[in-house]
N, C-alpha and C positions, 0 to 999 in steps of 0.2 A: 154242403156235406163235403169233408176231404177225403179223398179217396186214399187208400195205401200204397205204399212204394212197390208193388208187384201190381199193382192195374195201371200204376204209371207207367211204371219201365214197358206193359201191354202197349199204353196206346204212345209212347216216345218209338217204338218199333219202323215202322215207315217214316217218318222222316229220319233218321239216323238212318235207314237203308237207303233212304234217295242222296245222304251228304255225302256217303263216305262210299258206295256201290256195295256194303255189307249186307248178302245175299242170304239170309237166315235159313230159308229151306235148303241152299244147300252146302251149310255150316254146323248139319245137326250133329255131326260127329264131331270127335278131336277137341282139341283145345282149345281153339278159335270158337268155337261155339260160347264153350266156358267163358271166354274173355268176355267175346259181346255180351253174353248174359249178365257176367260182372258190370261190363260198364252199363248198361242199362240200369242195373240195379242200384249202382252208386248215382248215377245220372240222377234218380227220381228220388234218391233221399236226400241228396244238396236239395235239387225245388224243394221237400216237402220242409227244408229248413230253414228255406228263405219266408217260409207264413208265421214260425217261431221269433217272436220280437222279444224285448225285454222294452216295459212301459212306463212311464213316470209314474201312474196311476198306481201298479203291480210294483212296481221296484226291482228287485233281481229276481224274481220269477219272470222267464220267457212263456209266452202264452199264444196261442194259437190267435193272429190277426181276428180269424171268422166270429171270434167270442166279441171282438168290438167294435167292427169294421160297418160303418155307413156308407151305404153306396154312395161313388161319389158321382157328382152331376159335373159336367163341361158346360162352358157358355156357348150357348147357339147349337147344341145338341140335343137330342129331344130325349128326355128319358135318362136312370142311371147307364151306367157304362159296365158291361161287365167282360167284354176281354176288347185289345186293342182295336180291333177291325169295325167296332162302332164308330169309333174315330176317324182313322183312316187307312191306308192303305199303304203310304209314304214314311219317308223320316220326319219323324217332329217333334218338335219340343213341347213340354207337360210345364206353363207356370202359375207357382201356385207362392202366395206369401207365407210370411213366417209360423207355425205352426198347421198348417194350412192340408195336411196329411199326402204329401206327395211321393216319401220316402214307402208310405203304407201303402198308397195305390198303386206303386210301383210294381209293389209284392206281390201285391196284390194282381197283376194282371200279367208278371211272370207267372204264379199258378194257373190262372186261368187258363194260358197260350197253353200250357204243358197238356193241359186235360182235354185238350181239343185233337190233339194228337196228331197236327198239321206241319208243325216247324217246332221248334229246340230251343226254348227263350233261356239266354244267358243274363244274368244279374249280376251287376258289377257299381258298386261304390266308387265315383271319382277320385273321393277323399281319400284314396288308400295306393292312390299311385304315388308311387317311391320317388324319389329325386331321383332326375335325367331318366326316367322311366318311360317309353313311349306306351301310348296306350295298347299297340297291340301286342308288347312283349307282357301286357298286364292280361290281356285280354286271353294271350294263349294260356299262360299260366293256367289263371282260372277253366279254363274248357277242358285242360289237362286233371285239377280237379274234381270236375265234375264228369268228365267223361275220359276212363286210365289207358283207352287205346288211341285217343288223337296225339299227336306230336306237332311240332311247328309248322310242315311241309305240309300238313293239314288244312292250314286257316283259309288260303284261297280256295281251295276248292268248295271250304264250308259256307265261306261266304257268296261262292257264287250259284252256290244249289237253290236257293228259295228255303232252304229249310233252317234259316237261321237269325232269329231276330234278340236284338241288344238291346239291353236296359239298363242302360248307364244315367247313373242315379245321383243327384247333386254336383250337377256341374257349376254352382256360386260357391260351393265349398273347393273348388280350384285355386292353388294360389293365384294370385293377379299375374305374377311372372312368367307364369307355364301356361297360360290360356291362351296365346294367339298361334302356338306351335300345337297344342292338342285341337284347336279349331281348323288348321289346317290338315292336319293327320284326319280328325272325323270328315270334311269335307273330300278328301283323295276318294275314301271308302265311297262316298256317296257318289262318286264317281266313279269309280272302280267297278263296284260292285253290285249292278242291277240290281240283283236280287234280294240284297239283304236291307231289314228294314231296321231304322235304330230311333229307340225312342231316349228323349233325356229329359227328364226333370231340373228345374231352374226355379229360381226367384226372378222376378220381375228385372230388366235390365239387365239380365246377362249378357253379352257378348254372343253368344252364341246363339241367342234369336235375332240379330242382324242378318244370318246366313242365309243365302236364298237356298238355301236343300233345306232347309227347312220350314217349316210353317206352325204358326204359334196356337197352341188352344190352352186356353187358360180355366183351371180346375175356378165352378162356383163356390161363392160363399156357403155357410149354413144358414139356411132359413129355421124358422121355428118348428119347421118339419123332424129336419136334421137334428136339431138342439134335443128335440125330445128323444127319438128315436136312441142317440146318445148315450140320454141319463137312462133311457129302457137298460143298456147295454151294460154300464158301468155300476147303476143301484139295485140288488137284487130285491130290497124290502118296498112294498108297494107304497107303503107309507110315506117311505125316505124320496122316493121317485117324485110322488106327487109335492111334496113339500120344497124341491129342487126347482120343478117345473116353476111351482109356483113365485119362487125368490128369482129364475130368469124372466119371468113375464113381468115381477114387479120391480126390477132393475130399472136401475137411471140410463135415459137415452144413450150416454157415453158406453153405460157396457154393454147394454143392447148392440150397439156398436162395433164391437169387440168381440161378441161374442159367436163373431162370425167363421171360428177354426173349432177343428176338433181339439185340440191347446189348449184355446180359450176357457170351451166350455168344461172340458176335464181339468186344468186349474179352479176354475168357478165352482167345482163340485166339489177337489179337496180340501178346498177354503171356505167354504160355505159349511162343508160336514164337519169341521173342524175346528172355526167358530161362531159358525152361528151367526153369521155377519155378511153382510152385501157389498164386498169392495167397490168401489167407488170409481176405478177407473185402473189402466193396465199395469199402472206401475205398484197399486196396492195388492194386483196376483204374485208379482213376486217378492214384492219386501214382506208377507207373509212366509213366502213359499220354504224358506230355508230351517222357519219355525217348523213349520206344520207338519214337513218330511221327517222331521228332528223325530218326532211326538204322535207322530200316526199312528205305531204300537200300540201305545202306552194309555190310549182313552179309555180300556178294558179293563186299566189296572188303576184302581183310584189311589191316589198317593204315590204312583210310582212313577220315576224320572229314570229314564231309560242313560248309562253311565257312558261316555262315549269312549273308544279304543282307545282315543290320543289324550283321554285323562285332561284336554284342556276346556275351558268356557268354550259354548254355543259362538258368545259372541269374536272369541277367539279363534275357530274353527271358522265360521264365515269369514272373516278377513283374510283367512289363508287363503278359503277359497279364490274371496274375489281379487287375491293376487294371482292366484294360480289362471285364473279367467284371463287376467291381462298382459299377464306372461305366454300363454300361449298361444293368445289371439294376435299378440305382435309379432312368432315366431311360426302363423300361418297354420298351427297346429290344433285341431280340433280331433285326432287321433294318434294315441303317442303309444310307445312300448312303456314296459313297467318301470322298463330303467329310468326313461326319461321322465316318468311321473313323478320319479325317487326325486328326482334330480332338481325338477321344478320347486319339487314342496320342501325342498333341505334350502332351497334357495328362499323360499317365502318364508321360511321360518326364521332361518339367519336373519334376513331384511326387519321383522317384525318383532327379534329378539322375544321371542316364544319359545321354550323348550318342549320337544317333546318329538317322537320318534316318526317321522315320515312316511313308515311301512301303517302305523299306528292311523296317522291320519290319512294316508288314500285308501284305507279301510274304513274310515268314516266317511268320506268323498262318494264312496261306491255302494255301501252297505245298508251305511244309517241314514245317511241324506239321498242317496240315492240317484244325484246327479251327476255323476262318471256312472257308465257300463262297463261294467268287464269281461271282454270277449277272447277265453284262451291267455293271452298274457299279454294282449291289449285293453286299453282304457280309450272311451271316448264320451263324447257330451252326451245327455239323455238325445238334447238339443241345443243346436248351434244360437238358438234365441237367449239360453240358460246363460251360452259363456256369455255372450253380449250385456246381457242386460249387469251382470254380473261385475263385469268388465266397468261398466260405466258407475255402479255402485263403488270400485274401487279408487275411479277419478272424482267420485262428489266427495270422499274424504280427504282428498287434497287439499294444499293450498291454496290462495289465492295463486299465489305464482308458478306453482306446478302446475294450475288448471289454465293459465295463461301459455305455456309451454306448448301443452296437449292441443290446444285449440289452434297456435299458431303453425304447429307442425300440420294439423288436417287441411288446414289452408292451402299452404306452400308444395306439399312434395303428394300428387293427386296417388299414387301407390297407397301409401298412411291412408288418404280418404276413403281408398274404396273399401280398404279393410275394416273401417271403423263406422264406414259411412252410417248402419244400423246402431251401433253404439251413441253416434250425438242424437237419433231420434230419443231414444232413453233421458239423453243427458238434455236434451229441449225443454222436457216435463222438469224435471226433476233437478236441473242446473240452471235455472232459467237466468238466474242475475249473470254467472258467468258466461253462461248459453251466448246473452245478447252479448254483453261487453267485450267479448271474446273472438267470439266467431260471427254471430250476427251481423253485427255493428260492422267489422273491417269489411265485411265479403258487401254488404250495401255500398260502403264506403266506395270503395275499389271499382264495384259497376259505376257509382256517377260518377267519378273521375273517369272512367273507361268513356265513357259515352257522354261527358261533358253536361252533365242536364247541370240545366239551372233554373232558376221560376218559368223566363219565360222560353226557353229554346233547350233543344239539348243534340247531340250529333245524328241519332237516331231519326228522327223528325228530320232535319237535315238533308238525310238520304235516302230520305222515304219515296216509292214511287208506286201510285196506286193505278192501276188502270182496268178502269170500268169494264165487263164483255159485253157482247151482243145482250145477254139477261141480266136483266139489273141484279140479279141475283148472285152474280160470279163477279168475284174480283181476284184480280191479282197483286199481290202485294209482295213487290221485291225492295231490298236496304242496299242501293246503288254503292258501288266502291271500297265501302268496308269488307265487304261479302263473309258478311255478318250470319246472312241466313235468308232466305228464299222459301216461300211457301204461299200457298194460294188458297182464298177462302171462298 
């Protein structure tokens, strides 16, 4: 049940009195009162805005999380999770892979914190920090919108009250350049500042689960618990439910597989209701997916093809797109202003010698396909897996020689790779001849000359040094000289 923005602003009252020493009984008079009451009031309508998402599923309708939201489970946690303090007590990091609903649980236990009426949970997008922007000139900003009586000379004292905890949300969507300067900034605080507790959400391999102030709990899979519970969520007709359930029970191993995010199995439901057919494996959710967004209207309308803004072909609209994907995943950009969308797609059009009006087509980007959001007079991916996959759909229509380029570059300059790293998973499946010839083949290549192997000897072996312990059961196994790498089994 969501509560209203006046039982919030209720129970946000004592911790906002313990941050700021704003003493409400004896504030009733005068303007000061008014103020606080004001900011409490705007305080609990940001949270109650952060449960309002916009969904792949929904399209540009924003919809209240609680209408689709499955609890989510941690590994080595007993039981769903329903606000932070199940977890723990500390700073930590939330990883969770690609569709994997980490952005939604985020929100998700930003509301929670709020209803508990204990501490002031602020929510904050990494993605949205500005160039040369440190995070806490992002961080006061925000708390200045959500709360109209804090100022700058605020932030220590807030962070040192206990009443204040952060939920800074996709830290893999950080450019690679700015992550070891915002690692140290989060790392000061967690030093700084006893009291305050900061949770962040990640993909696997972030940078930031290296940190010893933090400690990693990674969000479970879907079991066929979850999968049901789901399509309960997303299919209102009992009939369609059952017939869903039935087509994930009767899937091939691989998408059983697969079908282990909230992404998965909500692609698996609009491609499945749309035609009737049991993709085969992850790369057939999306090479559908551009269709089926096209056409989702239009099932209701027999004979009718829904006319797109930009007056060009489907298949000319998707190539925009998936230049638009790899234009801005080179330029770090998974969040742009409108100008810069303009600017993207006058650029793919010229490249693609397509005519046709760029205001025209990021109204189909956003509207009809449904894969940019439009937030105020920002655009961003439904999801960051969207540009990707998207991205790599751009490079299988290359050349051979442009796909040899791409691959030599991911090699050589390790920046390109981290950015794209998700993009060759794509392009593995689905590029496979240039996959291997390309990237495969040199990075094998490169290790056995690195390390000398040959039939019978190679350098590794060489400098290998095992030494038995007291239980036959431990060994140590250290690579002498190279110092290669050290570890013990």
């Amino acid at each position: 049940m969501v509560v209203t923005a006046a039982v919030l602003a209720t129970l946000l009252k004592d911790p906002l009195t313990k941050a700021f020493g704003w003493t409400f009984t004896e504030a009733l008079k005068g303007t000061h009162s008014k103020k606080i009451e004001k900011a409490l009031q705007t305080l609990s309508e940001r949270i109650l805005d952060i449960v309002k998402v916009k969904t792949i599923y929904k399209g540009d309708d924003s919809i209240d999380l609680h209408e689709f939201y499955v609890a989510t489970k941690i590994d080595n946690i007993q039981g769903s999770v329903d606000n932070i303090l199940n977890i723990s007590n500390k700073s930590i990091v939330l990883e969770g892979t690609v569709g994997q609903g980490k952005s939604i649980f985020m929100r998700y236990l930003t509301y929670q914190e709020a209803t508990k009426g204990q501490r002031v949970p602020i929510f904050f997008e990494l993605r949205r920090l500005e160039d040369n922007q440190s995070l806490k000139a992002a961080i006061n900003n925000k708390i200045k919108n959500w709360i109209p009586l804090f100022n700058d000379d605020d932030f220590e004292k807030f962070a040192n009250s206990g009443s204040l905890v952060l939920f800074l949300d996709g830290f893999d969507e950080v450019p690679y350049e700015k992550v070891s300067m915002l690692i140290n900034e989060i790392e000061g605080w967690c030093e700084r500042y006893e009291g305050l507790q900061i949770i962040i959400s990640s993909r696997p391999e972030a940078d930031i689960q290296k940190s010893n102030r933090f400690r990693v709990f990674k969000l479970s899979s879907y079991g066929s618990y979850e999968q049901g519970k789901l399509v309960d969520k997303l299919v209102a007709e009992e009939e369609s439910r059952s017939l869903l359930k039935k087509a994930i029970e009767d899937s091939t191993t691989e998408i059983q597989n697969l079908l282990t995010t909230p992404l998965m199995v909500t692609l698996f439901v609009m491609n499945y209701r749309s035609n009737l057919e049991i993709p085969t494996n992850q790369s057939e959710f999306y090479k559908e997916l551009f269709s089926v967004l096209i056409s989702r209207h239009d099932k209701t309308k027999p004979g009718y093809k829904r006319p797109l803004n930009s007056g060009i072909s489907e298949t000319d609209l998707q190539k925009n797109f998936e230049h638009f994907c790899f234009i801005t995943n080179n330029d770090n950009k998974i969040l742009l202003t409108y100008a810069e969308s303009i600017n993207v797609i006058e650029t793919c059009l010229e490249k693609q010698n397509i005519k046709a009006n760029p205001i025209d087509v990021l109204e189909d980007f956003s509207k009809v396909v449904c894969l940019l959001l439009k937030d105020g007079l920002e655009y961003s991916f439904i999801h960051k897996s969207i540009q990707e996959y998207f991205y790599s759909s751009f490079i299988l229509r290359k050349s051979e020689k442009a796909k040899e380029k791409f691959y030599t570059k991911c090699i050589a300059n390790h920046t390109i790779y981290s950015q794209v790293r998700n993009i060759i998973n794509f392009l593995k499946r689905n590029d496979t001849y240039s996959y291997n010839k390309y990237y495969k083949k040199i990075i094998l290549s490169d290790y056995i000359n690195c390390y000398q192997i040959l039939d019978n000897s190679n350098l590794i072996l060489d400098n290998i040094y095992i030494r038995i312990g007291d239980n036959d059961n431990e060994a140590t196994v250290v690579l002498n000289n190279m110092g290669r790498f050290k570890s013990s089994l």
